[in-house]
C-alpha positions in Angstrom: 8.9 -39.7 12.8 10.0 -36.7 11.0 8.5 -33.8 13.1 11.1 -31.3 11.8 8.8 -30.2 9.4 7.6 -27.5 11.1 5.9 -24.8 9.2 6.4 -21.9 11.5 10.3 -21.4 11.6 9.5 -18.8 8.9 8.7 -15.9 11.7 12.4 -15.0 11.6 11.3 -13.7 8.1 13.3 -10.4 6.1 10.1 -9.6 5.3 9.2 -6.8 7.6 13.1 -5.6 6.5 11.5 -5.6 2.8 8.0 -4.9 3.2 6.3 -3.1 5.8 4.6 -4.6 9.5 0.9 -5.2 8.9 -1.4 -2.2 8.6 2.0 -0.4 7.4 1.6 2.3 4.4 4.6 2.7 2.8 4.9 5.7 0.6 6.1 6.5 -3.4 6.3 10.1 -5.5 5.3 8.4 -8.8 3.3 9.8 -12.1 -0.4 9.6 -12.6 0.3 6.0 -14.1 2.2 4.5 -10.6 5.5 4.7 -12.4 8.3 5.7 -9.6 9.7 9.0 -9.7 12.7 11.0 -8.4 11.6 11.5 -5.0 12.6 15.5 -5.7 9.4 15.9 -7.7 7.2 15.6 -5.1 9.0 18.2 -2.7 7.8 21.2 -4.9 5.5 19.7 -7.2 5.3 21.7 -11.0 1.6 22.1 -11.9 2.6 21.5 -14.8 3.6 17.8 -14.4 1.6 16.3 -11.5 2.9 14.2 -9.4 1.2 11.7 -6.8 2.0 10.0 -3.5 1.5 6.9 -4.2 0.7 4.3 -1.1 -0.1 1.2 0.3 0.2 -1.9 2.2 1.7 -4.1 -0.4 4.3 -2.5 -1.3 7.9 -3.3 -1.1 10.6 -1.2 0.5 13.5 0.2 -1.7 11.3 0.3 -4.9 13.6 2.6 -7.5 12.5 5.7 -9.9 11.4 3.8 -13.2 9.7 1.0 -11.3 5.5 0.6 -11.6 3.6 0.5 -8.3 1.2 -2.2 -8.8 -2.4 -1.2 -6.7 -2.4 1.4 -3.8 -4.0 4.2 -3.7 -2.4 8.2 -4.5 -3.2 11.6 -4.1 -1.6 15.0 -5.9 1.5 15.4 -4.4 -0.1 19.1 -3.2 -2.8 18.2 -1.3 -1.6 18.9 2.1 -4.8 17.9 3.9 -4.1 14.1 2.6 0.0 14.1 3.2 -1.3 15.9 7.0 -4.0 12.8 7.0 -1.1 10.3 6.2 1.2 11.7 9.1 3.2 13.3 6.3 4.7 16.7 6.3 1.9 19.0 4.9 4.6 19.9 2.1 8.4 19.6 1.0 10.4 15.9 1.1 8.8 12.7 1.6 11.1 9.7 0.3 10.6 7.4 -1.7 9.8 4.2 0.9 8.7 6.3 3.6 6.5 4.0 5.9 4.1 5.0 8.2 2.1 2.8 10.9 -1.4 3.4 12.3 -2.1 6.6 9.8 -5.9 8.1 10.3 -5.9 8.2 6.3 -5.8 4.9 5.7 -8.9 3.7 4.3 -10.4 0.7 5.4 -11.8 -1.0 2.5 -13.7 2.6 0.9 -12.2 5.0 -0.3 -11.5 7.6 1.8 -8.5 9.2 -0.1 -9.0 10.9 -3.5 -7.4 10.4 -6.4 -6.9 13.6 -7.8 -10.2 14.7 -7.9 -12.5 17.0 -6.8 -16.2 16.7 -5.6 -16.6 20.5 -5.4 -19.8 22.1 -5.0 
């Protein structure tokens, strides 16, 4: 008789406080490596240090500068068709943690965002 074992009392969850809703990107200005950066970086990016926007599903709200992204996907921090893609302004701030729900540029399983390349012709 011990039906208090119910294993769906866990929808009152923090989670979606931490993490963002399902189909959620949330968004980080890190290096080429996924290493959190001062969210300044990516406002006016220097061509000489390149800096990425960094996003995905999985990732945690409230991540700091110093911190590695694990996974996700990123693109140069200049390439205003992707940030316009993402629902992102096509240049200046976008904070660290920035979440953004039903964005055109996600990909669904291909990849549909580049990484800092070019397939020029």
């Amino acid at each position: 008789m011990g039906e208090s074992g119910d294993s769906d009392e866990s929808d009152d969850s923090d989670e979606s406080d931490e993490f963002g809703e399902s189909g959620d990107e949330i968004f980080y200005c890190a290096d080429e490596d996924g290493e959190i950066v001062d969210e300044d970086l990516c406002d006016d990016p220097d061509p000489v240090t390149p800096v990425f926007l960094w996003h995905s599903t999985g990732y945690a709200r409230g991540m700091s500068p110093g911190m590695s992204l694990d996974g996700g996907d990123s693109f140069p921090a200049t390439d205003r068709s992707s940030r316009r893609a993402f629902s992102l302004p096509a240049t200046g701030h976008v904070a660290n943690g920035t979440v953004k729900t039903n964005v055109v540029g996600r990909s669904s399983g291909g990849s549909s965002v580049v990484k800092g390349t070019s397939s020029g012709g």
